[in-house]
ROZAFI-897597 format. One record per residue: residue in three letters; x, y, z of N, C-alpha, C in turn. Coordinates in steps of 0.05 Angstrom, whole numbers, plus 5000, padded with zeros to 4 digits. Atoms other than C-alpha are relative to their C-alpha. Example, Ala and Ser with C-alpha at 12.3 -4.5 7.8 and 13.67 -1.06 7.14 Angstrom:
<pts>
ALA501849765000524649105156501850245000SER498449764999527349795143498550225014
</pts>
This chain:
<pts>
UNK501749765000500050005000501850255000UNK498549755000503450594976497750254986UNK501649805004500051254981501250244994UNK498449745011501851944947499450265030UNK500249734984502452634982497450154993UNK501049885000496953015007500350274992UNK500549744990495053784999500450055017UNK500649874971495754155067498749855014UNK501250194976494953525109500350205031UNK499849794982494453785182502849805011UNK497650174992502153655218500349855029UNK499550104972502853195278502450145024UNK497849874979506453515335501949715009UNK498750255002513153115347500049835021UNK499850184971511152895416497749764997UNK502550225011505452575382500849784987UNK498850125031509452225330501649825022UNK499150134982513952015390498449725021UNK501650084980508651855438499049684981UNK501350205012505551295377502349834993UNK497950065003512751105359500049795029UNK499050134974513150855440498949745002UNK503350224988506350455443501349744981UNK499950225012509849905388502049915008UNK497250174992516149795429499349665010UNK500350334995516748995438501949884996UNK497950125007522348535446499449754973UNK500350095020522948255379501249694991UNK498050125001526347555386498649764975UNK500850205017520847165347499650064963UNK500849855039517947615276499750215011UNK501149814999516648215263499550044975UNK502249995023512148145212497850275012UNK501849854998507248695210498650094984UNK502049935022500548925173498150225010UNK501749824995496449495164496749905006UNK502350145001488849545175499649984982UNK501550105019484749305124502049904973UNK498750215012489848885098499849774980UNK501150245020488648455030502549724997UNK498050195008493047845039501049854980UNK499450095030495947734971503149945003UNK497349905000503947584994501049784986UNK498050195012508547134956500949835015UNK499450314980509946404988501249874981UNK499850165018514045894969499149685006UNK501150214991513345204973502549845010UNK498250094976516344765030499549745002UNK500550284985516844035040501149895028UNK498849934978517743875112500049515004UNK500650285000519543055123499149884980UNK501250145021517542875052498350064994UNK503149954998510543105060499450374989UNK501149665005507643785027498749934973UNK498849815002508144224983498450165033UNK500749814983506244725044501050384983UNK499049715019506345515027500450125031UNK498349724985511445965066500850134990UNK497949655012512946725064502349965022UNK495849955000520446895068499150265022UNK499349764974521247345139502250065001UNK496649924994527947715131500250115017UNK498949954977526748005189499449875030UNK501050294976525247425232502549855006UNK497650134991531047045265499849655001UNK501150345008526446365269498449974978UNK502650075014522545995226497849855019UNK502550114981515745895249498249784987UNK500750175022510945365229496550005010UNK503850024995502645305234499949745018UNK501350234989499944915294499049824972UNK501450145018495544565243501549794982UNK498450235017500644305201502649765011UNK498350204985505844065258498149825012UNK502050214993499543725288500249824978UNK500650215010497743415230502449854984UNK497350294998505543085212500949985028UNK498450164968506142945281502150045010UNK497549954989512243285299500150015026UNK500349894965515143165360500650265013UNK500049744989514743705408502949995020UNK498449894991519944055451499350195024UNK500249834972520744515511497950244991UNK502449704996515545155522501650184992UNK498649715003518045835492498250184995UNK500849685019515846565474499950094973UNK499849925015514546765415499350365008UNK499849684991516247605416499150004970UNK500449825022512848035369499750235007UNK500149774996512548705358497650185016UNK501949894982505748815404500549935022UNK499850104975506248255452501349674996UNK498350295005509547535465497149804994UNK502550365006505146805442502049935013UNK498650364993506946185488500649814986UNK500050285022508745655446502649835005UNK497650164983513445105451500549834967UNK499150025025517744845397500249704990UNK500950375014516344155348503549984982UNK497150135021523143795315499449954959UNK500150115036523143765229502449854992UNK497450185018528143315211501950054977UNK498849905027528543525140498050234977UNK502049705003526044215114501050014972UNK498950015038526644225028498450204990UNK501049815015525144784983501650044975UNK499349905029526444674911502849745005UNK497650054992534144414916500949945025UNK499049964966535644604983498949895020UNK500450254980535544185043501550125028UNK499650014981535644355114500749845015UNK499350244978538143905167497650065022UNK503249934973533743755231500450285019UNK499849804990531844335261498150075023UNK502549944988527144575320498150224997UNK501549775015521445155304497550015013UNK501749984982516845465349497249984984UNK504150025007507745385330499250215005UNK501949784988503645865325497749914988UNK502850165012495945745305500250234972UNK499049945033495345805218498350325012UNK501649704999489946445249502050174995UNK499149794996495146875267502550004974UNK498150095030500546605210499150144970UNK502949965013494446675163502549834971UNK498850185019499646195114502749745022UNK500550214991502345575128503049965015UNK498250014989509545745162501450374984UNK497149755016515246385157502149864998UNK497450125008521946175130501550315011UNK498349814984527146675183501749984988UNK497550025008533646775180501849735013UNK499650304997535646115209500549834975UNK500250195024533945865147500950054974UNK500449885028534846345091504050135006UNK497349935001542746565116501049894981UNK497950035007547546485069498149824968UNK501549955021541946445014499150164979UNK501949815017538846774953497249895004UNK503150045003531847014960499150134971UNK501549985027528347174893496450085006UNK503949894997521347684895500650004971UNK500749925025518847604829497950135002UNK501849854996513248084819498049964987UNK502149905029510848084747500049595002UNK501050275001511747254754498449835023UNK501450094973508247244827501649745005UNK498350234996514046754842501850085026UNK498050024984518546664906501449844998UNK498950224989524246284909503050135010UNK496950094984530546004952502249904989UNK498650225009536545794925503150115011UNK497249974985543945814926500550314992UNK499349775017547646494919501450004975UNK498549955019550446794859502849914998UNK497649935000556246624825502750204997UNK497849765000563147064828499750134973UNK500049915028563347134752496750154991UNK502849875012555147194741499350275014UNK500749764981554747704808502050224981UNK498449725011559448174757499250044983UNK502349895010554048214712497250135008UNK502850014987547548574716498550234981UNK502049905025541748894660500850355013UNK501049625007540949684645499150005022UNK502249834987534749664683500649915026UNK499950174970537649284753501850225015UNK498649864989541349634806500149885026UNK499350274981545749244852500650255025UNK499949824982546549554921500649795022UNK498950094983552049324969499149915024UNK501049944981550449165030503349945030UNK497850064983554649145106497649745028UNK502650184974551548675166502049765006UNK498850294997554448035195497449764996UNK501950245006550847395176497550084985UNK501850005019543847505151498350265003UNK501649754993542448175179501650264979UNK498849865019544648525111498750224998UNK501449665000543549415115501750084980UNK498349895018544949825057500750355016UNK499449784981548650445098500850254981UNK499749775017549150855029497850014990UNK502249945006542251095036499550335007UNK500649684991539251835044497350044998UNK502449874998532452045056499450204999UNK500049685005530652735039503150145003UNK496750054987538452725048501150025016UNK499550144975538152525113501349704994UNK498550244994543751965122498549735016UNK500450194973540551355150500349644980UNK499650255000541250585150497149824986UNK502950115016535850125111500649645001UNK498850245010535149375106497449914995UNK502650045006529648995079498149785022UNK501250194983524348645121496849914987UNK502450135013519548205078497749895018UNK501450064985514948015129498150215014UNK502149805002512648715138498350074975UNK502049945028507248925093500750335002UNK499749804994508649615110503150135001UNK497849955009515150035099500250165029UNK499849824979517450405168502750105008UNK497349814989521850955197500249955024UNK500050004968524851005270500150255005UNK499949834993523651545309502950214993UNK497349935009531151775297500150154972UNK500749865038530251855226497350215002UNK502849835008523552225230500150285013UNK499449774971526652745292501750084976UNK497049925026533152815232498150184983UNK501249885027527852935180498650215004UNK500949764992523853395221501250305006UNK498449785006529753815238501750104979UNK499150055022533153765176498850224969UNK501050095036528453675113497050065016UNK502150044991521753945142497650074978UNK501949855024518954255080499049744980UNK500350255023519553555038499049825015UNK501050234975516153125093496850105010UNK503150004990507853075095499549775021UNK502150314979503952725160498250004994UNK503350035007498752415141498449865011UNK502450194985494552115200502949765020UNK498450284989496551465238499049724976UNK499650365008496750745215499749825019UNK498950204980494750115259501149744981UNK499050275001499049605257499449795019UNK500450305002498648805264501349875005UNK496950284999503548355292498449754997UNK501050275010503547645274498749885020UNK498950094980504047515351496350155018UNK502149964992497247775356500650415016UNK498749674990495948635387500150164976UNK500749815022495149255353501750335013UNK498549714989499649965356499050144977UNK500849865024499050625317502250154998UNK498449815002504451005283499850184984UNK500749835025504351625248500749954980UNK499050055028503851625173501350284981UNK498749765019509352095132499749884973UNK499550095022510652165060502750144997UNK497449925001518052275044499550094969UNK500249955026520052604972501749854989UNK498350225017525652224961502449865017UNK498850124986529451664981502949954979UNK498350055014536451474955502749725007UNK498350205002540150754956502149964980UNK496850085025547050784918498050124975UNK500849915029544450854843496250015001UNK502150155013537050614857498850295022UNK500849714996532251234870496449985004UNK502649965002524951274900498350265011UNK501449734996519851874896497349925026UNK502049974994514251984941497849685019UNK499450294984514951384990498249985038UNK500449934972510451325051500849805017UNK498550164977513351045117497750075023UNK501049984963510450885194501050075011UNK497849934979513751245244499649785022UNK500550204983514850655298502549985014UNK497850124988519350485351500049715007UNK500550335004519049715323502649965022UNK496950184983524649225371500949954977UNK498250085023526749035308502650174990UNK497949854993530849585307502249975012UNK497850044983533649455365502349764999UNK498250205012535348785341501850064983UNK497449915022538849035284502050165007UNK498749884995542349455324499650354989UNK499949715011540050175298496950125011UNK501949794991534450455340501150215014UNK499249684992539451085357500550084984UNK499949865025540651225289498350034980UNK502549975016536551465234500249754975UNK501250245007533750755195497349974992UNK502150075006528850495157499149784993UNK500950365007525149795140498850014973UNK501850045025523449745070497549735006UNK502350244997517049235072499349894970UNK500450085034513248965014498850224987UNK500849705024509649624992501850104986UNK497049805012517149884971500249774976UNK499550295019518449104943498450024978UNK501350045027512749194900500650124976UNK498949885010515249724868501549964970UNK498150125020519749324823499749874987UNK500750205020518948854775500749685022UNK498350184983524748344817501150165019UNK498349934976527848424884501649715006UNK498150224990534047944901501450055023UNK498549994987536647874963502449775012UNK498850224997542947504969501749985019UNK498349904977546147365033502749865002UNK497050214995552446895010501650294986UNK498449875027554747514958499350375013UNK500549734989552148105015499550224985UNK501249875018547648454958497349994997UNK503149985011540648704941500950024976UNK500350005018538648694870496850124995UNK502349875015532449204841499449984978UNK500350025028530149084770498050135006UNK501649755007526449664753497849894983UNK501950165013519249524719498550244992UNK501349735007517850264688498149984996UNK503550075014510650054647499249955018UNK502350054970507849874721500650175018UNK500049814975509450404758498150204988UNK501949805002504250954769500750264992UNK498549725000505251654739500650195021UNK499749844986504751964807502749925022UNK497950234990510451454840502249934986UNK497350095012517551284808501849895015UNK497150134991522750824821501949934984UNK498849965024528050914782503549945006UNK497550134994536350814774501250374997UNK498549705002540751494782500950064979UNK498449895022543651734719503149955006UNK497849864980551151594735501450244987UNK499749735002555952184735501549984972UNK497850025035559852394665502050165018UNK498449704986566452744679499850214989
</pts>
């Protein structure tokens, strides 16, 4: 859900923006998946064989640390169960306690046995998340225009030194699977970005939004609040801005709205004191393809001009001539 800039919206005072930012703090150790209201669940899954038995459909959570799996479906292969745990989300914790998979397959790829906390398919609303547990040292693949997800190995050295007109590769820094691209700028405010597919929603941290307010205040509309949805069950509200322009290395988007939130996910990543942002899937859609590969520490954008809206652009920078 990406929405353009108002006329003379009325402006949130920043204690307000703060104050809604506070209400979504939550230790983040399970997902932080999150959805707006009135939410049409249309997300990209792939398919998972767990023990021989499926296909099953799971969405890719890059910013999830476990993979989770649907009561319903560990009931019905019988997995054995395991000790009681927490599941943390960004409202509030689920109890749950964790079932054994032996052997987790997608496509090629083959997991070893693993353990993976339940949650009921309600709150899932699909049939498991694939975390970073699972997806490290992986390529993920958003196709858009082929409504396709997949897992596979990363790029090779020689093929990663190719890449089309319309794509735009964009470094990234992070250890293991928590990959941020740190040559980003928002109204050209400096801040940190990494992608988190499991949000439906694109969000700022307070940090970045206090930068942009003192900064960049003229190119920055509020427009209302937003409630959000954790997977984990609970409901917060953060204000809704529209930025004018965002800037990743070569790859360039106009008229981009964000949540202001003080998600844990942040904190997990280590950047809720600096200014940061979560791309979600409203940004992802954007594109034609999104690749994220975490053996070769790179995003990949393929630009999809004929579907983008005339009032919206995502586009590649011109580079410089001397």
């Amino acid at each position: 859900m990406v929405r353009g800039a108002v006329e003379g919206p009325p402006q949130l005072d920043s204690k307000d923006v703060a104050s809604a930012a506070a209400k979504g703090t939550a230790t983040n150790t399970g997902s932080g998946a999150v959805r707006p209201a009135g939410f049409a669940d249309d997300r990209l899954t792939t398919d998972v064989f767990i023990n021989g038995r499926g296909p099953y459909h799971f969405l890719v959570d890059t910013g999830a640390e476990r993979t989770l799996i649907a009561e319903e479906i560990a009931a019905r292969l019988d997995l054995p169960r395991g000790r009681k745990v927490m599941v943390e989300g960004i409202i509030r914790g689920q109890p749950s306690e964790l079932v054994r998979i032996d052997r987790l397959r997608m496509g090629s790829l083959v997991c070893p046995q693993m353990e993976v906390p339940v949650l009921p398919r309600a709150m899932l609303h699909v049939d498991g998340y694939l975390g970073l547990d699972v997806l490290d040292r992986h390529r993920v693949i958003f196709d858009f225009r082929a409504r396709t997800l997949t897992v596979t190995q990363p790029q090779g050295f020689f093929s990663s030194l190719w890449s089309p007109r319309d794509e735009a590769v964009v470094r990234t820094l992070g250890p293991s699977g928590r990959l941020r691209a740190s040559d980003c700028r928002v109204n050209g405010v400096r801040a940190s970005a990494f992608i988190d597919s499991g949000a439906e929603v694109s969000v700022s941290n307070p940090a970045l939004y206090e930068e942009l307010r003192r900064r960049a205040p003229t190119r920055m509309w509020t427009l209302g609040q937003e409630g959000l949805y954790g997977v984990t069950g609970g409901s917060t509200f953060g204000a809704v801005i529209n930025v004018d322009d965002i800037e990743v290395d070569q790859l360039g988007l106009t008229h981009t709205t964000l949540v202001v939130a003080g998600l844990e996910v942040f904190d997990e990543w280590g950047l809720s004191r600096q200014p940061a942002l979560l791309f979600g899937m409203d940004c992802l859609r954007r594109f034609q393809r999104v690749s994220i590969d975490y053996g070769r520490h790179e995003l990949r954008f393929e630009i999809a001009r004929a579907q983008i809206p005339p009032t919206l652009e995502a586009g590649l920078t011109p580079p410089l001539t001397g």
